[in-house]
C-alpha positions in Angstrom: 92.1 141.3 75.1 94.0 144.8 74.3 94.0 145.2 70.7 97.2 146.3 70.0 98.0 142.7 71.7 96.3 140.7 69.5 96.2 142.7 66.5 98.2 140.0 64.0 101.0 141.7 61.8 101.0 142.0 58.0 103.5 142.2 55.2 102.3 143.8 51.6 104.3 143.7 49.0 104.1 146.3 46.5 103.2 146.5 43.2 106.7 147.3 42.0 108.0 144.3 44.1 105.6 141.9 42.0 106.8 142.8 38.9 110.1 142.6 39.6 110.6 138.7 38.8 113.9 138.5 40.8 112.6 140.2 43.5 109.5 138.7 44.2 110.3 135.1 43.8 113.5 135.5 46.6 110.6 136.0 48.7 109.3 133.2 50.7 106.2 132.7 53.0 106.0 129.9 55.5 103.4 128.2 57.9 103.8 125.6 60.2 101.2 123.1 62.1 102.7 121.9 65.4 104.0 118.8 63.9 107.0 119.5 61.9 105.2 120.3 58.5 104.4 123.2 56.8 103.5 125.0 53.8 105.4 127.4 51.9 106.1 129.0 48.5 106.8 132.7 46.9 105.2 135.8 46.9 103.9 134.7 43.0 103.2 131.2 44.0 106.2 129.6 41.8 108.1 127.2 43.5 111.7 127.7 43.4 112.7 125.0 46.0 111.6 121.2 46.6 110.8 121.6 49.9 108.2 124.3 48.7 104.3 123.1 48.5 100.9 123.8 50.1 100.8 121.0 52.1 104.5 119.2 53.5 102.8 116.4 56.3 105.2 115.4 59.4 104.2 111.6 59.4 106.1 110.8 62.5 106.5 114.1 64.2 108.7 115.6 63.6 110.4 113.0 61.7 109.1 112.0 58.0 108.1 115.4 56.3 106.2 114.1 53.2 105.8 116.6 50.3 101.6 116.3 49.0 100.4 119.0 47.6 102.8 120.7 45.6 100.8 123.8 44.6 97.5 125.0 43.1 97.0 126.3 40.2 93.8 128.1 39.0 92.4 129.3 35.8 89.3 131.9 34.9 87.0 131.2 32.2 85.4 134.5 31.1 83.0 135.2 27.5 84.8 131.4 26.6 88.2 132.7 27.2 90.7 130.7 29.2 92.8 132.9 31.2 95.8 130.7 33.5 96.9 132.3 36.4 99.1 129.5 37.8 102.6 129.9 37.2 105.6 127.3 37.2 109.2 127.7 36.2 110.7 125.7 33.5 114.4 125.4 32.3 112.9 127.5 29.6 111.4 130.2 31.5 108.3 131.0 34.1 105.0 129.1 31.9 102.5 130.3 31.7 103.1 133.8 32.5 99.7 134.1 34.9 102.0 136.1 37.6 101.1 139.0 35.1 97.5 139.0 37.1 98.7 139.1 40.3 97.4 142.4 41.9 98.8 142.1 45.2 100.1 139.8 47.9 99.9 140.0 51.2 100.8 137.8 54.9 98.2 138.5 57.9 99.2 136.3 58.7 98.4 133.9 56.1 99.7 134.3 52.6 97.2 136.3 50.4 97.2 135.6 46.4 94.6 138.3 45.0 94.1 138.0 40.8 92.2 140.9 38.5 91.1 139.5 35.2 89.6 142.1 33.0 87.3 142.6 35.9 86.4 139.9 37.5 88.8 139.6 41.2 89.9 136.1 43.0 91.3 135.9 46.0 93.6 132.9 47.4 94.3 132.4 51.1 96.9 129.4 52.4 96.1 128.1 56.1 97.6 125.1 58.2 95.6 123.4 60.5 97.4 123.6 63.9 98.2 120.0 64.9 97.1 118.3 61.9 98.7 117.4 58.6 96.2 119.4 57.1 95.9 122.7 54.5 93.1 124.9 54.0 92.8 126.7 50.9 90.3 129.7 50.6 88.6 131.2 47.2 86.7 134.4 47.1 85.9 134.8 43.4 83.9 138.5 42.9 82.3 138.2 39.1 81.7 142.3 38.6 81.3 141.6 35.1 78.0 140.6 33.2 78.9 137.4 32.0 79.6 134.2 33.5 82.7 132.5 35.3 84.4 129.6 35.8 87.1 129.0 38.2 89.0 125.9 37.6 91.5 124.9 40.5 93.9 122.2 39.6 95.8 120.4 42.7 98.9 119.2 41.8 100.0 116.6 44.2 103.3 114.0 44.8 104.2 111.8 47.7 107.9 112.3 48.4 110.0 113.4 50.9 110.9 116.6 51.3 114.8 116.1 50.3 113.8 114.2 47.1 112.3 114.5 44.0 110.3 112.5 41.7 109.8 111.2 37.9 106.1 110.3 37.0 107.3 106.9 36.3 108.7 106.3 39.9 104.9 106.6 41.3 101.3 106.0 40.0 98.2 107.3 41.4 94.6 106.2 42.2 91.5 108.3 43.3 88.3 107.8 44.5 85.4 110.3 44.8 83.2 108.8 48.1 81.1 111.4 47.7 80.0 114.9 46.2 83.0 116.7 48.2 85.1 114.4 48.9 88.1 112.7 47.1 90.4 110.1 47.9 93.8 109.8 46.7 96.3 107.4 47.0 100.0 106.0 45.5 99.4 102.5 44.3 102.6 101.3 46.0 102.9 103.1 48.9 100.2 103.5 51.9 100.2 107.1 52.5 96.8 108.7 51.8 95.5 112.5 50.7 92.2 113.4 51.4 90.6 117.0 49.8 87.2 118.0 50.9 85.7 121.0 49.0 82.5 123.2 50.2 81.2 124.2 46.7 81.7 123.1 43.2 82.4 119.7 40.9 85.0 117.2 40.9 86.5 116.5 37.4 88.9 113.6 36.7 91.8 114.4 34.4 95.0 112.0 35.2 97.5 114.7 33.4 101.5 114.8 34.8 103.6 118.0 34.4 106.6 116.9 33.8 110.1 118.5 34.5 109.3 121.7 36.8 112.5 123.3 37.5 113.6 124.5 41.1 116.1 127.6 40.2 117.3 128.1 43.8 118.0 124.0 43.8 119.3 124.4 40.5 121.9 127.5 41.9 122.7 125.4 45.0 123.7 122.2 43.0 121.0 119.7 44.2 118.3 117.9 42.6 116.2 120.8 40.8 113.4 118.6 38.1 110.4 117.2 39.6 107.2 115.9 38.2 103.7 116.9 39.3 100.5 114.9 39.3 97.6 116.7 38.3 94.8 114.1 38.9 91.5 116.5 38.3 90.1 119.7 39.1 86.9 121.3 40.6 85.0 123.8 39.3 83.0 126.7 41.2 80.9 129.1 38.9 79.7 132.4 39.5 76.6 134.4 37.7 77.4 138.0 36.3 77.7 140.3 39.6 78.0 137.4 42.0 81.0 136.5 45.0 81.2 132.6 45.4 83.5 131.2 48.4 85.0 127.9 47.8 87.1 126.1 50.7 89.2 123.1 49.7 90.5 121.2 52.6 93.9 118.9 52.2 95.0 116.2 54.4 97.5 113.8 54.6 98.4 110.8 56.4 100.7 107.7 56.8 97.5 105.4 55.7 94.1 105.5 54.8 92.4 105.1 58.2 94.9 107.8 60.0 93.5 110.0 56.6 89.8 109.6 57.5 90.1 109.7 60.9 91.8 112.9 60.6 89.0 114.4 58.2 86.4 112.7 60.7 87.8 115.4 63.3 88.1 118.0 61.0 84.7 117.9 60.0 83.2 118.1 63.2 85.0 121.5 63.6 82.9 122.5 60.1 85.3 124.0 58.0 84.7 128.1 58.1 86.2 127.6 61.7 89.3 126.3 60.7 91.0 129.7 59.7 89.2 131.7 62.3 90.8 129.2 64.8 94.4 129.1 63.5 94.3 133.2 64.2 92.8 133.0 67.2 95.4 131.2 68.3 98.3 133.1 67.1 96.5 136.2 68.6 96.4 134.6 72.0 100.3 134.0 71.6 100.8 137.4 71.2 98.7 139.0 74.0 100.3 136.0 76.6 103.6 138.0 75.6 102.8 141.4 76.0 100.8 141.3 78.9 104.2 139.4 80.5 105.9 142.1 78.9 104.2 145.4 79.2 106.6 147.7 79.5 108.0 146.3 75.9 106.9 148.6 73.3 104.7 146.9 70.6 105.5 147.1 67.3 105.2 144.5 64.0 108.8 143.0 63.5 108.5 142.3 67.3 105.3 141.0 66.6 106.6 138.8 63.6 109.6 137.3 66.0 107.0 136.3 68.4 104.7 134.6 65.8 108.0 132.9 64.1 109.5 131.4 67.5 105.7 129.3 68.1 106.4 128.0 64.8 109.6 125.9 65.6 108.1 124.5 68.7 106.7 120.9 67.7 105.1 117.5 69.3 107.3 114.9 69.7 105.2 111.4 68.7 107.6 109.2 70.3 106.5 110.4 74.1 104.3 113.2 73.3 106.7 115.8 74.1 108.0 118.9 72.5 111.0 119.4 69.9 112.5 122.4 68.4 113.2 122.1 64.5 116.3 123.8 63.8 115.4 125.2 60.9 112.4 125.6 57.9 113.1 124.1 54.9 115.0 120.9 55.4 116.8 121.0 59.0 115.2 118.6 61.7 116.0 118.0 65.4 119.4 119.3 66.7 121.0 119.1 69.9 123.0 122.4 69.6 120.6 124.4 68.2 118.0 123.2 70.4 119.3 124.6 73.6 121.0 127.6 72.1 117.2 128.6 70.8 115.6 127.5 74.4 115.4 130.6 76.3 114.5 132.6 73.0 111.8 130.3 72.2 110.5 129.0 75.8 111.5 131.0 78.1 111.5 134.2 76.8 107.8 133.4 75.9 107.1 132.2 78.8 106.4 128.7 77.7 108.3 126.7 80.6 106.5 123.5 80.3 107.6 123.2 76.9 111.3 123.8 78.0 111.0 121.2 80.9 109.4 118.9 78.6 112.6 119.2 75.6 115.1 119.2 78.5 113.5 116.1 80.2 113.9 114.2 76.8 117.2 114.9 76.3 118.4 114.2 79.6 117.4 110.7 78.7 119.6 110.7 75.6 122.5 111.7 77.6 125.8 109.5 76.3 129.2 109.3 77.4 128.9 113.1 78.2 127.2 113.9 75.2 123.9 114.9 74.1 122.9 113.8 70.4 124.0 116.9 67.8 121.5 115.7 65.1 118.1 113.5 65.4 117.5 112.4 62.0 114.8 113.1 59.9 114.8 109.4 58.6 113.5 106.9 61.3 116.0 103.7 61.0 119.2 106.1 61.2 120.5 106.5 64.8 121.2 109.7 67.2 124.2 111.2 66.0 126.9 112.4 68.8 129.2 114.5 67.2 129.6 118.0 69.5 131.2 118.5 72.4 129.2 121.7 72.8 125.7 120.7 72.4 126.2 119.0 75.9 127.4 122.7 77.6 125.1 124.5 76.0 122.4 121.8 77.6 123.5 122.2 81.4 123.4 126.2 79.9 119.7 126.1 79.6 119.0 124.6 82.5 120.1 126.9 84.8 118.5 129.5 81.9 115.4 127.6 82.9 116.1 127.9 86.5 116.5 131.8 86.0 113.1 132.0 84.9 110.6 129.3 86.4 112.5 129.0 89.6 111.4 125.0 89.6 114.6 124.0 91.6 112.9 121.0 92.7 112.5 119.7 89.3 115.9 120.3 88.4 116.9 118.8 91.8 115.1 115.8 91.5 115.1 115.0 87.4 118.0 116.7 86.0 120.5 116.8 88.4 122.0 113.4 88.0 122.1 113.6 84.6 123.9 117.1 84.7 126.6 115.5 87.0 127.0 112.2 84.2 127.6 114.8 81.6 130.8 116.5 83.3 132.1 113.2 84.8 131.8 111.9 81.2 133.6 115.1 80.2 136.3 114.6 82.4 136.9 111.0 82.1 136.8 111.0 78.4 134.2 108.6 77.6 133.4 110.2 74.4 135.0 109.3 71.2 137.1 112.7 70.6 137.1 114.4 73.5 139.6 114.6 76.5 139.9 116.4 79.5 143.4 117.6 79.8 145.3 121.0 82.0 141.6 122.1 82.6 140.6 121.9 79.3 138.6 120.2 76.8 140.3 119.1 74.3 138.4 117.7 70.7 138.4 116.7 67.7 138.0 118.9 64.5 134.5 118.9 63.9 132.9 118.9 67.1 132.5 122.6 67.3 129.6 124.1 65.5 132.3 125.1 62.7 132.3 121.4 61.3 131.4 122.2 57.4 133.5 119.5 55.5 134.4 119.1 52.0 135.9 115.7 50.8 136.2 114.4 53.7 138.2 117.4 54.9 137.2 120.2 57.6 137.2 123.1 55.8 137.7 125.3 59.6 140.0 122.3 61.3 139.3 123.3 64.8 141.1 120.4 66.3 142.4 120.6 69.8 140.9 123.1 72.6 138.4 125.9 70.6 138.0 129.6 72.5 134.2 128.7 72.9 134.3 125.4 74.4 136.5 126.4 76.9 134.1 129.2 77.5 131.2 126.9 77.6 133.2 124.5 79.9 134.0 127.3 82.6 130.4 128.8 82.4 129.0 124.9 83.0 131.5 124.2 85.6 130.2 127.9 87.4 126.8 126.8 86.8 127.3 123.4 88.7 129.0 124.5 91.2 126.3 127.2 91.9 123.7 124.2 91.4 125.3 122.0 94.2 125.7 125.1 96.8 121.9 125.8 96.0 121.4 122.3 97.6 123.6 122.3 99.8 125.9 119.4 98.6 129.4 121.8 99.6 131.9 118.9 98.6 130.8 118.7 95.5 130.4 122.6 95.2 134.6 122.8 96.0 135.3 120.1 93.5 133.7 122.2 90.5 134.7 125.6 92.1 138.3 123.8 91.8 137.7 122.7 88.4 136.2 126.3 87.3 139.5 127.8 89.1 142.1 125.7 87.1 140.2 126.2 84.0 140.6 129.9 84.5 144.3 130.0 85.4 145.5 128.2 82.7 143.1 129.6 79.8 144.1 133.3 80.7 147.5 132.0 80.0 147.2 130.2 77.2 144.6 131.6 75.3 145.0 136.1 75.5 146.9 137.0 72.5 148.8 139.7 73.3 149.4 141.2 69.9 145.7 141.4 68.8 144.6 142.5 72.6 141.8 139.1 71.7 141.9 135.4 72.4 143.1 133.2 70.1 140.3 130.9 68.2 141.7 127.5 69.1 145.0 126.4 70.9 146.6 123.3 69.7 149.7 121.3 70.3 151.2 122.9 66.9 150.5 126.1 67.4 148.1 128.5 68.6 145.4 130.2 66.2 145.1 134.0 65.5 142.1 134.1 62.9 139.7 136.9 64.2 136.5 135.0 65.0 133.3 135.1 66.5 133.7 132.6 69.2 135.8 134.5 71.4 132.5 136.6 72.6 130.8 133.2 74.0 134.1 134.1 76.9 132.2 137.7 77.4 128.5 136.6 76.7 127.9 133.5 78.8 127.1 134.0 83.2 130.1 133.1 84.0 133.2 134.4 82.2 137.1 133.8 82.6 138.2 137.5 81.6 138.1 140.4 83.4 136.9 143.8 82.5 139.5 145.1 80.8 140.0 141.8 78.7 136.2 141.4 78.1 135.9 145.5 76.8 139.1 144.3 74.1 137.0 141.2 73.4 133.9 143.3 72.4 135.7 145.6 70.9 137.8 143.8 68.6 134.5 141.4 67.7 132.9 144.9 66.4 135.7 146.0 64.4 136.6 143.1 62.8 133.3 141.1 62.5 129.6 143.3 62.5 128.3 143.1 59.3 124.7 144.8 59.8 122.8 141.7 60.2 124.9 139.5 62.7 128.8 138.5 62.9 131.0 137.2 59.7 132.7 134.2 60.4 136.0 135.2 60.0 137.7 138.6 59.8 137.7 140.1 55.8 141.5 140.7 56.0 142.6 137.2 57.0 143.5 135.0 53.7 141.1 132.3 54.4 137.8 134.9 54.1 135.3 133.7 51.5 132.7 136.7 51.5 130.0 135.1 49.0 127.8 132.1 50.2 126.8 130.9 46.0 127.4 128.2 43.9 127.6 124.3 44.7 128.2 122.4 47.6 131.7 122.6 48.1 132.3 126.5 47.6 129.3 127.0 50.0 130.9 125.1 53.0 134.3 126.5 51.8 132.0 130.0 52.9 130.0 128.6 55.4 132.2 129.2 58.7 134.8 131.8 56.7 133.5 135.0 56.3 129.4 134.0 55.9 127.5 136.3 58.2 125.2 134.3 61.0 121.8 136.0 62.2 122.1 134.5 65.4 125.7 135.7 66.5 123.9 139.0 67.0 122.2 137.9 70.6 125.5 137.2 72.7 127.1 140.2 70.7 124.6 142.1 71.9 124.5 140.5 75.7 128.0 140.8 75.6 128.3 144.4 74.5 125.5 145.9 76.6 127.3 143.8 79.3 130.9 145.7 79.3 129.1 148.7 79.4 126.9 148.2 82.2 123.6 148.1 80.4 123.4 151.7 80.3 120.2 153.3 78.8 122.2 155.2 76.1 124.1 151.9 75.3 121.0 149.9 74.7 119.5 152.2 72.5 122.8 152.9 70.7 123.0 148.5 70.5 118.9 148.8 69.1 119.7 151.1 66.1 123.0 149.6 64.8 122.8 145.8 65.6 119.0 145.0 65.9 117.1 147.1 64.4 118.4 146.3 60.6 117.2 142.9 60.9 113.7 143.9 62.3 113.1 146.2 59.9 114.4 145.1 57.2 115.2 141.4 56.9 111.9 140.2 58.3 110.2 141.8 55.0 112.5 140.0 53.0 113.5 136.5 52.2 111.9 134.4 54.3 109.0 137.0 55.2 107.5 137.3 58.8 111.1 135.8 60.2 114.5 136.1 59.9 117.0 133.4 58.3 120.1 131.7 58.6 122.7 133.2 56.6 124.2 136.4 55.1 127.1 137.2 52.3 130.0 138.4 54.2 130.1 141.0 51.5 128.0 144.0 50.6 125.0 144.3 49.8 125.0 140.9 52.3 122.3 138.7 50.4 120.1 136.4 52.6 120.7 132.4 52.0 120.5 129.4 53.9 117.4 128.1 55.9 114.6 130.9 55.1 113.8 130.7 59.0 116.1 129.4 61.4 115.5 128.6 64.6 118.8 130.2 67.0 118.2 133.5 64.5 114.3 133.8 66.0 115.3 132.9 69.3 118.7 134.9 69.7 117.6 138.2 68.6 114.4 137.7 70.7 115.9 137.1 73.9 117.9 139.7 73.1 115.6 142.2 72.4 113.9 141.3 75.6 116.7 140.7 78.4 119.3 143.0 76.9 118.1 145.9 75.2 114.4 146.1 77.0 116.8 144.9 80.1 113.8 142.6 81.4 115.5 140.6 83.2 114.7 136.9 84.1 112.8 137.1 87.9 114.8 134.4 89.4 118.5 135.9 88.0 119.8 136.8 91.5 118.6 133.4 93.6 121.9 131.4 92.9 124.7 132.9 90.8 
């Protein structure tokens, strides 16, 4: 194994960082377990979110994340002195104010707490157990002083899910200690279970609540932002004047009782000072796999971070013990579109093809009408939901993605095939609600497009009638069928989608250049045609198979730069068009009056990119020109803010363009990885040139 594979990154933050309150709680860590949960907080452990704890379980992966362990919160006992170091944030203020012994925090990869008190040092270390609704929690406490200490650790648990919150008198609690180091815990009305197994110490029954802990990003965002804690005991590790004790606390969580034993049963066996060591040998293994499958890509820690952030939205599946991609960390679950515009970043890219064939199998089964489902929901009894028209193209996209890279034509042949064909017959008989196929075009209803933010009702970016980038995506999927069918030799069907490509071409060219911007319009309708200076046009640059020539296609680019790069990605909208909204802040409705008009997107960067580097013939020059101004701001500097190790969802569309949204979102990973590799490294896929 070359070290400078395997070697995991690390993020410190400063001293200075830490003492600036504002600073350090905007940012966020996050680990994830293979299932859908995770664990997540700030760099002073105060929770500013809901979705924020130690330990958030996926009782149905991915489906039913479960909030348990809200935080821990320790407090040193030196000469009879109480010092707290927890912190939690009140309407009030930040209580008690134990941040103030925070020496340092670090990620490497796990998040790294590390306290001074007059002396005496303790060190806090978060881990998920890979494939388990489990958290580890490490304590080093070093007692350099003469007299002796007492650590107190105080778990403060719930059972909610992750988009709720909870009043003490909605839930009541019983424990049982079954032995020395191990206690029980369990909701009185509900079945779920939590489990905590500790290596060193004593268990101390307390039944306390804290009541009323305020979430300040919630609270900014206009959702629920009170919850209530239960804080059923603590355990207590001591250490003799000039002593180090370790003390491991192990949390899991489960849908009942027996799953929660069972669980522990297995986790046990594995002895618990192998946990952690496992979890990074793991990740290290991810990261060699990619560089020695990309050694001519220069190593470096951002690069290293994108890597270790696209495993962690690559999930099991309980329903047929496949693999899902979650959109998005906090609170986004399954979704169609996302899905398959984040499958060559995360799976192919990486190299991970079984995992592709295995999400592209699965949705081929919930093909309907044409469509493939936009959103799977995170609660069980609600039903697929299929509302994009694009989600389906960008599907029959990563298939031939997939193709590019694995070469498995016989799969593709003998599984997906059929199920490719049902979606453009669907398409073109208009057996989805919304949707008809009309001159060569798709034509849709308003919030079909992945600009469908709604307020009242109301789409806030009415896209009704034929968008640029469906039409885009239409063309590209007709090419790529086409291609498909003269790959296995089936030539009438080839000429029917070459003829259906060709019409779509002819009449978009015509209806869609605007000749006074030198760009295509946004959408064409029967009242009119659009102007607004979007991002959407470059999907008619960035995809295989494009409609505009190279003089068209150079405008495209061009015009995209001008109008829309905003350091970390694309606004939504051009900043001298009267619908731009350049802040992403406040509640609900002024957010998704921002979301899709002028809010920059993180993962618009990877087809500007393709599509730039693309005009210009992928010239050396050009790719390291496309490094320094479009990539190179979010490596090395966004993945060391916010959401730390990754890179989010959203930007202001003004200066000094403020992070917001999902702290790590899945198309952001993916898109600027795949960029970094196929465009600017130019590592092309091996199988590009067999069928185009």
């Amino acid at each position: 194994m070359n070290p400078a594979y395997s070697s995991l990154p690390s993020i410190s933050l400063r001293p200075r960082c830490l003492t600036s309150l504002e600073t350090a709680l905007e940012c966020e860590w996050l680990l994830t377990n293979g299932l859908g949960g995770y664990a997540s907080s700030t760099s002073l452990g105060v929770n500013t979110r809901k979705y924020h704890g130690i330990l958030v379980a996926s009782l149905n992966p991915p489906r039913r994340r479960t909030l348990f362990v809200a935080k821990l919160d320790e407090e040193l006992e030196i000469n009879g002195v109480n010092h707290r170091l927890g912190t939690n944030d009140f309407k009030s203020g930040l209580q008690p104010e134990g941040y103030k012994y925070l020496s340092s925090f670090s990620l490497h990869p796990f998040p790294t707490y590390n306290y001074n008190v007059f002396g005496v040092e303790l060190e806090k270390t978060i881990c998920m157990v890979y494939g388990r609704n489990a958290s580890m929690a490490r304590y080093i406490l070093s007692n350099s002083t003469s007299v002796n200490v007492k650590l107190r650790v105080y778990p403060m648990i719930t059972c909610r899910h992750i988009y709720s919150t909870l009043r003490r008198r909605q839930i009541e609690w019983s424990s049982q200690q079954s032995s020395g180091d191990t206690v029980l815990f369990k909701p009185l009305n509900k079945s779920e279970t939590l489990i905590t197994v500790f290596n060193v110490g004593r268990y101390h029954n307390s039944g306390k609540w804290l009541e009323k802990v305020f979430f300040r990003i919630d609270h900014t965002r206009g959702e629920n932002c009170f919850d209530d804690y239960y804080i059923p005991g603590y355990i207590t590790v001591d250490a003799a004047p000039h002593e180090e004790v370790n003390l491991d606390m192990l949390f899991i969580a489960e849908s009942d009782e027996e799953e929660a034993v069972k669980t522990l049963g297995f986790l046990r066996s594995r002895n618990l000072d192998s946990l952690m060591e496992s979890e990074k040998v793991r990740l290290k293994n991810a990261l060699t796999r990619f560089f020695e499958r990309y050694k001519s890509v220069r190593v470096s820690e951002p690069l290293k971070w994108l890597i270790l952030s696209a495993d962690s939205f690559l999930v099991e599946h309980s329903r047929d013990e496949s693999k899902a991609i979650i959109a998005g960390y906090h609170w986004f679950g399954e979704w169609g579109r996302d899905t398959f515009i984040s499958l060559p970043g995360l799976t192919l890219v990486t190299g991970r093809f079984e995992d592709a064939k295995q999400i592209l199998t699965r949705y081929s089964d919930l093909i309907k009408d044409g469509l493939i489902p936009n959103a799977l929901p995170d609660v069980e009894s609600s039903k697929p939901e299929y509302s994009s028209i694009d989600a389906s193209l960008w599907y029959i996209d990563s298939v031939y993605q997939y193709l590019k890279y694995s070469g498995d034509f016989d799969y593709v042949k003998e599984k997906l095939l059929p199920n490719l064909e049902s979606i453009i017959n669907g398409l073109l008989e208009g057996e989805a609600p919304g949707v008809q196929y009309r001159d060569g075009f798709l034509v849709h209803d308003s919030r079909m497009t992945w600009m469908d933010a709604c307020v009242d009702g109301v789409p806030v970016t009415p896209r009704k009638g034929k968008a640029v980038e469906i039409q885009a995506l239409w063309y590209n999927a007709l090419k790529i069928m086409e291609s498909l069918s003269s790959h296995y030799g089936l030539k009438g069907k080839a000429e029917s989608y070459s003829s259906l490509a060709s019409k779509t071409r002819e009449n978009f060219l015509t209806e869609f250049w605007n000749q006074n911007l030198n760009c295509l319009y946004d959408v064409v309708d029967v009242n009119g045609k659009d102007p607004s200076v979007r991002p959407n046009q470059i999907f008619a640059v960035s995809l295989d198979f494009s409609m505009l020539d190279e003089t068209m296609s150079l405008k495209v680019v061009d015009k995209v730069w001008k109008k829309l790069w905003a350091i970390y990605g694309l606004r939504t909208l051009s900043r001298d068009d009267p619908n731009y909204v350049g802040r992403y802040a406040g509640g609900w409705t002024h957010r998704d009056r921002a979301y899709h008009n002028g809010t920059v997107w993180a993962w618009l960067t990877g087809p500007f990119i393709k599509a730039f580097l693309k005009v210009r013939g992928y010239e050396a020059d050009w790719r390291e020109f496309a490094y320094r101004n479009f990539l190179e701001p979010l490596l090395n500097e966004q993945i060391y803010r916010y959401g730390l190790g990754t890179i989010g969802e959203i930007f202001d569309g003004e200066w000094p363009h403020r992070p917001d949204g999902c702290i790590s979102q899945a198309w952001s990973v993916a898109e600027i990885l795949r960029a970094y590799v196929e465009d600017i490294s130019y590592v092309r896929p091996p199988y590009e040139g067999v069928i185009s």
